[in-house]
Biopython code that builds the backbone (N, CA, C, O; Angstrom):
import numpy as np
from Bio.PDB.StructureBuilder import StructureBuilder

atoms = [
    (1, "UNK", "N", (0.830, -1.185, 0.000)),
    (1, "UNK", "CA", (0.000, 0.000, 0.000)),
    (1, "UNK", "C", (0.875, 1.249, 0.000)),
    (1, "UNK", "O", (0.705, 2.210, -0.751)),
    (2, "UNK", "N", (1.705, 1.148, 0.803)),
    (2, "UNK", "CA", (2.837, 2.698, 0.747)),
    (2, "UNK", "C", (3.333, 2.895, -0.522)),
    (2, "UNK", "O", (3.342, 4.041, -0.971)),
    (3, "UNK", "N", (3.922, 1.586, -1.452)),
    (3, "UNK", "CA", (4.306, 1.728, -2.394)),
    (3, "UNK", "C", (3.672, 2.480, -3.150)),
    (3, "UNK", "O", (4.194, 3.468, -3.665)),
    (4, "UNK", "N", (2.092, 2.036, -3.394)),
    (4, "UNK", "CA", (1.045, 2.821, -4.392)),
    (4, "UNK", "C", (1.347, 4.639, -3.861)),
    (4, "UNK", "O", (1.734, 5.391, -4.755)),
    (5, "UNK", "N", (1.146, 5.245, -2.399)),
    (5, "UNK", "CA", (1.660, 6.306, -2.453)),
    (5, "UNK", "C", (2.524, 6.917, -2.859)),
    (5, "UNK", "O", (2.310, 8.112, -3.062)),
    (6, "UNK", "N", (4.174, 6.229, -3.214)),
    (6, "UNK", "CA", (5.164, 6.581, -3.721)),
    (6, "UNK", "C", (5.684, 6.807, -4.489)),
    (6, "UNK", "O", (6.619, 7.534, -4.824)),
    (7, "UNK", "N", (4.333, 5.371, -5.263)),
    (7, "UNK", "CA", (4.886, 5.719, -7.020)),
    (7, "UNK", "C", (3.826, 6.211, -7.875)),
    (7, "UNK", "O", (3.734, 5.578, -8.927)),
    (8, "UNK", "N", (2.918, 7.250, -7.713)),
    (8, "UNK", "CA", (2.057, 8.176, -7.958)),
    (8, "UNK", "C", (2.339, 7.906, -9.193)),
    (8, "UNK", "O", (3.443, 8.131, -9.688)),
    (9, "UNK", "N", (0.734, 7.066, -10.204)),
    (9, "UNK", "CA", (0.596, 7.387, -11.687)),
    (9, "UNK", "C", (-0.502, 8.231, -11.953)),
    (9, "UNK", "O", (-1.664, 8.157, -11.551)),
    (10, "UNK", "N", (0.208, 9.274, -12.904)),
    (10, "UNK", "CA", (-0.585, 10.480, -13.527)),
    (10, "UNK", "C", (-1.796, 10.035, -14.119)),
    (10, "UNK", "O", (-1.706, 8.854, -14.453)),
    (11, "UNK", "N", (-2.999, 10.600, -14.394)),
    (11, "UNK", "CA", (-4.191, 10.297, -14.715)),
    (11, "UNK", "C", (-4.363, 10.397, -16.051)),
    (11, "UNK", "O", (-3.971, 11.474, -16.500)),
    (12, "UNK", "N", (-4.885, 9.529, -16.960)),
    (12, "UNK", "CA", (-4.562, 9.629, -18.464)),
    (12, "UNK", "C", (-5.503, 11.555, -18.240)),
    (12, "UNK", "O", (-6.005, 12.273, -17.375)),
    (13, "UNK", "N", (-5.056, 11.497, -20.415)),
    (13, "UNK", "CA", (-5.539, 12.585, -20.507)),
    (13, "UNK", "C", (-6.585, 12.852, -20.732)),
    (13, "UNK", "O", (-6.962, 14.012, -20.566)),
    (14, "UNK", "N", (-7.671, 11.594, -21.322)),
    (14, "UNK", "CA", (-8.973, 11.883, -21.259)),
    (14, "UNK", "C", (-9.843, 12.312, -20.142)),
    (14, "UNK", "O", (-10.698, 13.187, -20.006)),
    (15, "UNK", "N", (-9.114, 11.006, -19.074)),
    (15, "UNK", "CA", (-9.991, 11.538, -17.708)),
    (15, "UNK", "C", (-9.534, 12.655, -16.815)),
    (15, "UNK", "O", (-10.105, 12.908, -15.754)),
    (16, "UNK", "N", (-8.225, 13.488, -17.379)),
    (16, "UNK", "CA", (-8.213, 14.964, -16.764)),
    (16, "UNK", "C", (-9.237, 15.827, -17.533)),
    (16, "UNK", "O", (-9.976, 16.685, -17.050)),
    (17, "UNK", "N", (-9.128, 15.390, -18.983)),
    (17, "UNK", "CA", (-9.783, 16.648, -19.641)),
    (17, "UNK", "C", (-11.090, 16.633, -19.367)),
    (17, "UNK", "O", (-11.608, 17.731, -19.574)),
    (18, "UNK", "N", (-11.917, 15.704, -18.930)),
    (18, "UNK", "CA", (-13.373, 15.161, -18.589)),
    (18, "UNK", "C", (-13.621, 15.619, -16.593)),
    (18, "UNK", "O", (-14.655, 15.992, -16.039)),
    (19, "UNK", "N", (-12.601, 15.447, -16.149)),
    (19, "UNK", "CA", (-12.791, 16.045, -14.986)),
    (19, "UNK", "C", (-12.553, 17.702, -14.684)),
    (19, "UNK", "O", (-12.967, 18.356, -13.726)),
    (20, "UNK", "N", (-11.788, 18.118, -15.772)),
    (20, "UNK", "CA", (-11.492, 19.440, -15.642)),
    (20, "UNK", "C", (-12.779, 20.392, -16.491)),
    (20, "UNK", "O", (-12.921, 21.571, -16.165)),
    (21, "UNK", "N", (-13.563, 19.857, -17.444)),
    (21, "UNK", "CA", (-14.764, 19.756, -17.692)),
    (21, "UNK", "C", (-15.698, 20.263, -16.556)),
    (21, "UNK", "O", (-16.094, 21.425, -16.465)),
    (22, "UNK", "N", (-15.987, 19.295, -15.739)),
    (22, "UNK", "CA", (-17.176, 18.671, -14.876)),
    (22, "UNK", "C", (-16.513, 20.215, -14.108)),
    (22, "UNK", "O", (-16.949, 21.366, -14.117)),
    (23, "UNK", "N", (-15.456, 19.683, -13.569)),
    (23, "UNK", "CA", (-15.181, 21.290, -12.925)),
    (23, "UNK", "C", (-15.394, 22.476, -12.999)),
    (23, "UNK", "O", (-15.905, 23.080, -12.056)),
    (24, "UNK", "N", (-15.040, 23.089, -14.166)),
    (24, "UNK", "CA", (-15.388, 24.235, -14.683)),
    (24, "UNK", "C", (-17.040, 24.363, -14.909)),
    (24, "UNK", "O", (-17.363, 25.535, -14.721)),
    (25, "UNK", "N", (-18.002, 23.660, -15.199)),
    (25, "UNK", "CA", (-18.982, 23.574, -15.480)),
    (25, "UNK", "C", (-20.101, 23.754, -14.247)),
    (25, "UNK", "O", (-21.109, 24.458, -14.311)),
    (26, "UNK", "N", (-19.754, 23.097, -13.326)),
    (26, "UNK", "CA", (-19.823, 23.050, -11.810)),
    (26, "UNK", "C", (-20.623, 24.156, -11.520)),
    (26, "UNK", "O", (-21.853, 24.143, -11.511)),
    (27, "UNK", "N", (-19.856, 25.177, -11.269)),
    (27, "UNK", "CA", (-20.386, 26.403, -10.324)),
    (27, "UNK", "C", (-21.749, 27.147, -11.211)),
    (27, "UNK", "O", (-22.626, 27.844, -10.700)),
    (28, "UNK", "N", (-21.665, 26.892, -12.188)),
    (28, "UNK", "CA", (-23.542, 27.233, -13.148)),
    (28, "UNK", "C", (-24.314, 26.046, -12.724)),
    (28, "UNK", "O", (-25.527, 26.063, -12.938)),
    (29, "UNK", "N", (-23.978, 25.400, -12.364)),
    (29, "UNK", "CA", (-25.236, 23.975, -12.658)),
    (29, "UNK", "C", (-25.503, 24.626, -11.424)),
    (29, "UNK", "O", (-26.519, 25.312, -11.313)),
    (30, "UNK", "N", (-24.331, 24.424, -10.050)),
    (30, "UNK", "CA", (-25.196, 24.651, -9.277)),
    (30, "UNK", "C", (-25.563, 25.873, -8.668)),
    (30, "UNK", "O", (-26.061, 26.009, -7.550)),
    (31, "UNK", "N", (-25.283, 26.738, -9.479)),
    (31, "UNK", "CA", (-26.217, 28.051, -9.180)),
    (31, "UNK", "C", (-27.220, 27.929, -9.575)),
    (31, "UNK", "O", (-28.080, 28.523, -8.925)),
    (32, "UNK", "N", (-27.713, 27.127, -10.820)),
    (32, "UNK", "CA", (-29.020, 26.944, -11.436)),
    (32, "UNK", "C", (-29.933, 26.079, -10.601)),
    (32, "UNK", "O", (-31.056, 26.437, -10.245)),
    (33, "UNK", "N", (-29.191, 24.525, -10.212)),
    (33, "UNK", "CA", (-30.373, 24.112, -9.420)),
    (33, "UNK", "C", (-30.156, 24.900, -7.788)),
    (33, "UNK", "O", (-31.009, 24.593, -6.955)),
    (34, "UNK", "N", (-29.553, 25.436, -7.549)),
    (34, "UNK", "CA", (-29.857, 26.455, -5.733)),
    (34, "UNK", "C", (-30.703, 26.965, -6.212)),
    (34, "UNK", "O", (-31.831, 26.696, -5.798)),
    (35, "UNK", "N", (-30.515, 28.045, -7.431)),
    (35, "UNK", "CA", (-31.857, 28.886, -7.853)),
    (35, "UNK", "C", (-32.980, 28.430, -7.897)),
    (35, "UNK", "O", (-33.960, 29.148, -7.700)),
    (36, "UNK", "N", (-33.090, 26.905, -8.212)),
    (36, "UNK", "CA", (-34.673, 26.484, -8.417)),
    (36, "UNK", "C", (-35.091, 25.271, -7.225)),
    (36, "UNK", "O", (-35.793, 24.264, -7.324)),
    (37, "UNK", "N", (-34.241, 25.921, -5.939)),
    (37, "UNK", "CA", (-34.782, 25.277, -4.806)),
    (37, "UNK", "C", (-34.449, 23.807, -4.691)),
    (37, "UNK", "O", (-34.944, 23.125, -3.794)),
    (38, "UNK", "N", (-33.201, 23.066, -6.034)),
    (38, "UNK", "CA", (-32.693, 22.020, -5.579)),
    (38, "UNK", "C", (-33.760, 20.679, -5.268)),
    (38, "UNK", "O", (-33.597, 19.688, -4.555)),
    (39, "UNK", "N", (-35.364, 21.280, -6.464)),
    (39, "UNK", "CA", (-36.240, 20.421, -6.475)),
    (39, "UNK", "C", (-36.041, 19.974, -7.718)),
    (39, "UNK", "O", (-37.077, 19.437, -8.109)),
    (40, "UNK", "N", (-35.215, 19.945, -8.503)),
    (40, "UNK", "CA", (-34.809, 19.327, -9.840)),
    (40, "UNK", "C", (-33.560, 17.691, -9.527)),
    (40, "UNK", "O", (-33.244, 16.803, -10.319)),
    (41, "UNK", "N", (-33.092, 17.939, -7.829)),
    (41, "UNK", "CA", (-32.066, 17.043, -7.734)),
    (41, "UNK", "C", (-32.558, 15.609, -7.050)),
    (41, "UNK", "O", (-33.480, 15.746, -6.246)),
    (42, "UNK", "N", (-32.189, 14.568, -7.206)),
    (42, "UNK", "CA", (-32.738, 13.638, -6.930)),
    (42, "UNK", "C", (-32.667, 13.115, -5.467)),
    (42, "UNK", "O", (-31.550, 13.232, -4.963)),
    (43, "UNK", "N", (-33.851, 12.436, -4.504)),
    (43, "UNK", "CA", (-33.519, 12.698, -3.134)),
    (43, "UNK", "C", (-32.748, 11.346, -2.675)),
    (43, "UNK", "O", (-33.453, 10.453, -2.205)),
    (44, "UNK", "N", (-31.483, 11.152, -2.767)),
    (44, "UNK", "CA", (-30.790, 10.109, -2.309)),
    (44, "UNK", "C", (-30.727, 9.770, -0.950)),
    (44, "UNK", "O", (-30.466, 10.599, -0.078)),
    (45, "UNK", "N", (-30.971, 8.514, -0.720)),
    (45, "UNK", "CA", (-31.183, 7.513, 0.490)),
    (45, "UNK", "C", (-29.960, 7.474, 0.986)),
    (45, "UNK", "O", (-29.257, 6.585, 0.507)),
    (46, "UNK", "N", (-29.440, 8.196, 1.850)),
    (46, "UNK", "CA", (-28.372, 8.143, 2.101)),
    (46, "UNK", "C", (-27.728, 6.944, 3.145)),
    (46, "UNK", "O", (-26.759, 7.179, 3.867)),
    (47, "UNK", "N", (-28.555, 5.377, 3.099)),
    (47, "UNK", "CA", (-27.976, 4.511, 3.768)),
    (47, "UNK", "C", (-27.367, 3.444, 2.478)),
    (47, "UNK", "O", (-26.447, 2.628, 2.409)),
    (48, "UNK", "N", (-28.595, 4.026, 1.378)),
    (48, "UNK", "CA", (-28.106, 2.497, 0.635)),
    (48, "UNK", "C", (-27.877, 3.328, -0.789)),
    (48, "UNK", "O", (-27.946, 2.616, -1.791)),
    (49, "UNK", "N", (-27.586, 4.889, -1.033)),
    (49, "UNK", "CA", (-27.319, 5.261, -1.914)),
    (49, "UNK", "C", (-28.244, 5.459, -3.474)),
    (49, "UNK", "O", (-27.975, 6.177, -4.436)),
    (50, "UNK", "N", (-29.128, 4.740, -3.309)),
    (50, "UNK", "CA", (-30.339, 4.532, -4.335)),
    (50, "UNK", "C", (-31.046, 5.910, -4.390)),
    (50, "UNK", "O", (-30.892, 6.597, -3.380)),
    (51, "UNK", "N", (-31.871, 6.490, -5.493)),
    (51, "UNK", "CA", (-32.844, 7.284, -5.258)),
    (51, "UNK", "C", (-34.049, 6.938, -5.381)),
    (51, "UNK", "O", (-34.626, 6.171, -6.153)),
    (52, "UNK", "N", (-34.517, 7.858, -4.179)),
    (52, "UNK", "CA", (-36.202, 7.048, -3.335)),
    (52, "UNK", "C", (-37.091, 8.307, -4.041)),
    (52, "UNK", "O", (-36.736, 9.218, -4.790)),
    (53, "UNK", "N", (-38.147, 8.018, -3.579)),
    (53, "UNK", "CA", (-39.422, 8.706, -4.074)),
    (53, "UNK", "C", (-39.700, 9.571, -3.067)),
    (53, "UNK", "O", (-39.377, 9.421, -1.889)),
    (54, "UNK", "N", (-40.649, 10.998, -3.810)),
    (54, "UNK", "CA", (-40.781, 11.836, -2.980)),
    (54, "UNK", "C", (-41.400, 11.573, -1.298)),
    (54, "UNK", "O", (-42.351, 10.822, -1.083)),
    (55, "UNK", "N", (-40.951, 12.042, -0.622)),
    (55, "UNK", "CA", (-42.231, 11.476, 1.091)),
    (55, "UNK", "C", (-41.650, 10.447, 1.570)),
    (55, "UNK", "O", (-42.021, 10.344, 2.739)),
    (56, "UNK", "N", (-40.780, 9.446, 1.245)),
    (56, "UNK", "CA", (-40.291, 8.340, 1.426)),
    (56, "UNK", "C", (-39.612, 9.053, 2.776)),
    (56, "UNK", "O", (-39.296, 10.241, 2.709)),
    (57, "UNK", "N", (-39.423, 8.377, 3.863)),
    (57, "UNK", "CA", (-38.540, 8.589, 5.309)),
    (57, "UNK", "C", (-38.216, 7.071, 5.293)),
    (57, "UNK", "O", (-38.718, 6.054, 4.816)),
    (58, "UNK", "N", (-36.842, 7.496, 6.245)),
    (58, "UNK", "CA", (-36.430, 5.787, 6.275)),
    (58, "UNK", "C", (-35.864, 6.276, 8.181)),
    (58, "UNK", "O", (-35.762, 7.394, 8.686)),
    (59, "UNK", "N", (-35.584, 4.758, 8.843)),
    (59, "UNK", "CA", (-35.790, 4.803, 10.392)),
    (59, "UNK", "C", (-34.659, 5.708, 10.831)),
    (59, "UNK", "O", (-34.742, 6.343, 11.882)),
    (60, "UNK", "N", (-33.374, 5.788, 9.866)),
    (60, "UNK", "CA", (-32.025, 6.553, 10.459)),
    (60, "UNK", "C", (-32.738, 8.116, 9.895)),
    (60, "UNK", "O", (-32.299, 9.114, 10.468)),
    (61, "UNK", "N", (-33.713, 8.314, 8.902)),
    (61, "UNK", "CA", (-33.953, 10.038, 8.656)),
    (61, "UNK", "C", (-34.602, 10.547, 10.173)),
    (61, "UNK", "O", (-34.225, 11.411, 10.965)),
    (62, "UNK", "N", (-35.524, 9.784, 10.183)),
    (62, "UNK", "CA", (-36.661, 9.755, 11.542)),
    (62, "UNK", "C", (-35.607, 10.313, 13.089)),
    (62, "UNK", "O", (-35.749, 11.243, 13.883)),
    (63, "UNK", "N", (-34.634, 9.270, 12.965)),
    (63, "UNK", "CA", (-33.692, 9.111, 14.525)),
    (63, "UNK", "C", (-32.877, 10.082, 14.476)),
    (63, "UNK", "O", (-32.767, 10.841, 15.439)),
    (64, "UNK", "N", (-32.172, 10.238, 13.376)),
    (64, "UNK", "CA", (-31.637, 11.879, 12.979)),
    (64, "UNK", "C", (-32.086, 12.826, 13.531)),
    (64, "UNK", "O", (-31.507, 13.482, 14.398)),
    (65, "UNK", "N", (-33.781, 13.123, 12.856)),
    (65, "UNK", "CA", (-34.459, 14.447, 13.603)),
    (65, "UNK", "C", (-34.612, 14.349, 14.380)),
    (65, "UNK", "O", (-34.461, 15.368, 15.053)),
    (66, "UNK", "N", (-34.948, 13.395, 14.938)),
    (66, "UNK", "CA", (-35.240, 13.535, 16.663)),
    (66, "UNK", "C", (-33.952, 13.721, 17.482)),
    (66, "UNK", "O", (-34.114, 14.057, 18.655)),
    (67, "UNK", "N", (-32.816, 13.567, 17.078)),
    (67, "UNK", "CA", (-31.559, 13.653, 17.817)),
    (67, "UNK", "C", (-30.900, 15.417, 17.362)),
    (67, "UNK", "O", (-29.985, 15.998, 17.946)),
    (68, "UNK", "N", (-31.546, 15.835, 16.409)),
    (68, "UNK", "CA", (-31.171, 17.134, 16.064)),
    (68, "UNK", "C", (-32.423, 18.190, 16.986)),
    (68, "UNK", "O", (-32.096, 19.019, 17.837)),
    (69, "UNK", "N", (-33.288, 18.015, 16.728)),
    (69, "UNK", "CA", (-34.147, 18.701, 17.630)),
    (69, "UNK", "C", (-33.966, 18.702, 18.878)),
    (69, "UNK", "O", (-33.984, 19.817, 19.399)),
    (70, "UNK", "N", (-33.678, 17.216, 20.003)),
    (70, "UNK", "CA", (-32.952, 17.888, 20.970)),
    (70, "UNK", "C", (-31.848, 18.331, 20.896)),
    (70, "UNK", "O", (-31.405, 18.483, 22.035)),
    (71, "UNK", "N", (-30.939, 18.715, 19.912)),
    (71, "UNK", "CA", (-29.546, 19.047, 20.308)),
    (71, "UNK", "C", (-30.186, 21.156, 20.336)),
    (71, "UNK", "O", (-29.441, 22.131, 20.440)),
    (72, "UNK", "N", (-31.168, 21.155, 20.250)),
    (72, "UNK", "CA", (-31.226, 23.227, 20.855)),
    (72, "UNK", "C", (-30.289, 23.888, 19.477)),
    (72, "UNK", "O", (-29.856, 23.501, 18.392)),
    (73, "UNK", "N", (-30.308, 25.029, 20.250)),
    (73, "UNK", "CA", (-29.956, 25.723, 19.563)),
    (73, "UNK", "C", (-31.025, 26.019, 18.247)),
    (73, "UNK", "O", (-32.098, 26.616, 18.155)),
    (74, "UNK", "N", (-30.041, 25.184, 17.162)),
    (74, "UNK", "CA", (-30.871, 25.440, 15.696)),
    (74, "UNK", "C", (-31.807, 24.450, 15.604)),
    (74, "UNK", "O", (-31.329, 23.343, 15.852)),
    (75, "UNK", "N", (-33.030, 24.454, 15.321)),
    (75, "UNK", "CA", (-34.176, 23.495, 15.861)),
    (75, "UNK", "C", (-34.551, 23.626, 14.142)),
    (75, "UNK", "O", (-34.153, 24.458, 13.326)),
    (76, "UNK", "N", (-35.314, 22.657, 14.000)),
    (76, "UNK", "CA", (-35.989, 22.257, 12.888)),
    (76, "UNK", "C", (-37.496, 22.412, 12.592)),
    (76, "UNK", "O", (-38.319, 21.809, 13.281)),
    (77, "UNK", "N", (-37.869, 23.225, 11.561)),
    (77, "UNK", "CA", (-39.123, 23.315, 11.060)),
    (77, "UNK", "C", (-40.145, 22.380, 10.456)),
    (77, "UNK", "O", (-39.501, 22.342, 9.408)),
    (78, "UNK", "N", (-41.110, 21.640, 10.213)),
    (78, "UNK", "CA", (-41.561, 20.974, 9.127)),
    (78, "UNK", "C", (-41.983, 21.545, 8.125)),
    (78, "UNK", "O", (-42.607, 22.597, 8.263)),
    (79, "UNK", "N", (-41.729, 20.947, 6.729)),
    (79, "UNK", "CA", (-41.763, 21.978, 5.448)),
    (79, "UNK", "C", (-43.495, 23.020, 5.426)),
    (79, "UNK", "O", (-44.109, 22.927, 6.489)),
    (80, "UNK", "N", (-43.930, 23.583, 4.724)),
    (80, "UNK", "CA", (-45.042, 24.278, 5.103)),
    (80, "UNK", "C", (-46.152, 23.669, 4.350)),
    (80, "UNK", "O", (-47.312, 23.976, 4.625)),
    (81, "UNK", "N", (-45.808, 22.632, 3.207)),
    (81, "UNK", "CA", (-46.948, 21.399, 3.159)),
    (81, "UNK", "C", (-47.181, 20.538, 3.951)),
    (81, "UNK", "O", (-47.968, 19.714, 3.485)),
    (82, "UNK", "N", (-46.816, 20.300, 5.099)),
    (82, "UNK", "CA", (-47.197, 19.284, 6.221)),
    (82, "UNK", "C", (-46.635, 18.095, 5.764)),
    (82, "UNK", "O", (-46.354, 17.281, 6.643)),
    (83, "UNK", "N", (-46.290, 17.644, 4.055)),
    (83, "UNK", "CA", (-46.247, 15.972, 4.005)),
    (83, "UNK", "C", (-44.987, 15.582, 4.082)),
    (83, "UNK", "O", (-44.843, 14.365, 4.197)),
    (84, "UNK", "N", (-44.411, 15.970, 4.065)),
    (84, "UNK", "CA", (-43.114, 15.591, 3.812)),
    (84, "UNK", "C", (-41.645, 15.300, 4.921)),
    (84, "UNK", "O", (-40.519, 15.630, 4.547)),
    (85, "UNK", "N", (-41.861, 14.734, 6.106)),
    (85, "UNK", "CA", (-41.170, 14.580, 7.231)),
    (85, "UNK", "C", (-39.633, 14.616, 6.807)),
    (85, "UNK", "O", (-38.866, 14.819, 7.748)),
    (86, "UNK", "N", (-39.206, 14.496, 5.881)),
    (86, "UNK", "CA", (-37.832, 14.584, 5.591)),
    (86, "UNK", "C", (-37.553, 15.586, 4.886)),
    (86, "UNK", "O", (-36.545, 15.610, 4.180)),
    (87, "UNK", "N", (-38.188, 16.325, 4.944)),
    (87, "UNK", "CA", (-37.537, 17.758, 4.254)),
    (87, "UNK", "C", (-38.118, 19.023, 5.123)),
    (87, "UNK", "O", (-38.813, 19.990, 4.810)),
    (88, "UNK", "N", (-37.615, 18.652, 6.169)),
    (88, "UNK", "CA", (-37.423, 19.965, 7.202)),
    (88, "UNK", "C", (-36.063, 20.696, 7.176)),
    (88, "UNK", "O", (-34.952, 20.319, 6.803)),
    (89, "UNK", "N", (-36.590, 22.078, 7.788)),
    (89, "UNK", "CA", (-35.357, 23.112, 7.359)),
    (89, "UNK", "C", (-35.309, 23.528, 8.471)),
    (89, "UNK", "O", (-36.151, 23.424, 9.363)),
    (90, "UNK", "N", (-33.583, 24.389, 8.484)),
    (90, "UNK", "CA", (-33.553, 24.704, 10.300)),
    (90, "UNK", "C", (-33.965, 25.983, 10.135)),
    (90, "UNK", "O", (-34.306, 26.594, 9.122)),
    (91, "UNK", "N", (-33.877, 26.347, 11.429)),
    (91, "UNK", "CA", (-34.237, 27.842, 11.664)),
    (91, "UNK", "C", (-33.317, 27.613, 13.098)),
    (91, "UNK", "O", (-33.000, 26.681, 13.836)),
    (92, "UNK", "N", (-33.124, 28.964, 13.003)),
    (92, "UNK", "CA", (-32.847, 29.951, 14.028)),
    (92, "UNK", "C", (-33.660, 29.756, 15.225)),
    (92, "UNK", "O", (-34.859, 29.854, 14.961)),
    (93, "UNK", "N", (-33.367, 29.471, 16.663)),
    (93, "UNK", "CA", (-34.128, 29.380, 17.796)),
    (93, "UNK", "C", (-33.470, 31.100, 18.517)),
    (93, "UNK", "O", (-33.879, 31.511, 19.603)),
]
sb = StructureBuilder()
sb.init_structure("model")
sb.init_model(0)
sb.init_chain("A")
sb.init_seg("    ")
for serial, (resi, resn, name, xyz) in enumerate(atoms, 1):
    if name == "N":
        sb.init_residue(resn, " ", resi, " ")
    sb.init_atom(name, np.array(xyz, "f"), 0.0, 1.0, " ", f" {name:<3s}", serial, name[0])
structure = sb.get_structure()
């Protein structure tokens, strides 16, 4: 494993020019979806990586909020359609 640190191979040139791409490109996309409230991005399950359907809560989103709400301070809102238990926003206490 140290070896692989030591003997550092350069990244071909397609996949610099394709990452240096994605890079530059970057800071519009996501000014575009912030601008449109980031309801264009898909809501990933962040235990098993998949994307779930809108309203979907899973038991670690649930145990989360409840462990963030008591932590004070910045407390959590529910969105202002009522349905959606996983897409609460903080606020300011």
């Amino acid at each position: 494993m140290t070896l692989a640190f030591l003997n550092l191979v350069p990244p071909r040139p397609w996949l610099r020019e394709r990452v240096e791409e994605i890079a530059d490109a970057f800071p519009a996309r996501f000014r575009e979806a912030y601008e449109g409230g980031l309801g264009a991005l898909p809501n990933y399950n962040l235990d098993n990586g998949r994307a779930q359907e809108e309203g979907v809560s899973t038991p670690r989103a649930e145990e989360a909020l409840r462990f963030l709400t008591r932590l004070g301070g910045a407390g959590l809102q529910p969105p202002e359609n009522g349905r959606d238990p996983a897409r609460y926003r903080g606020v300011r206490r």
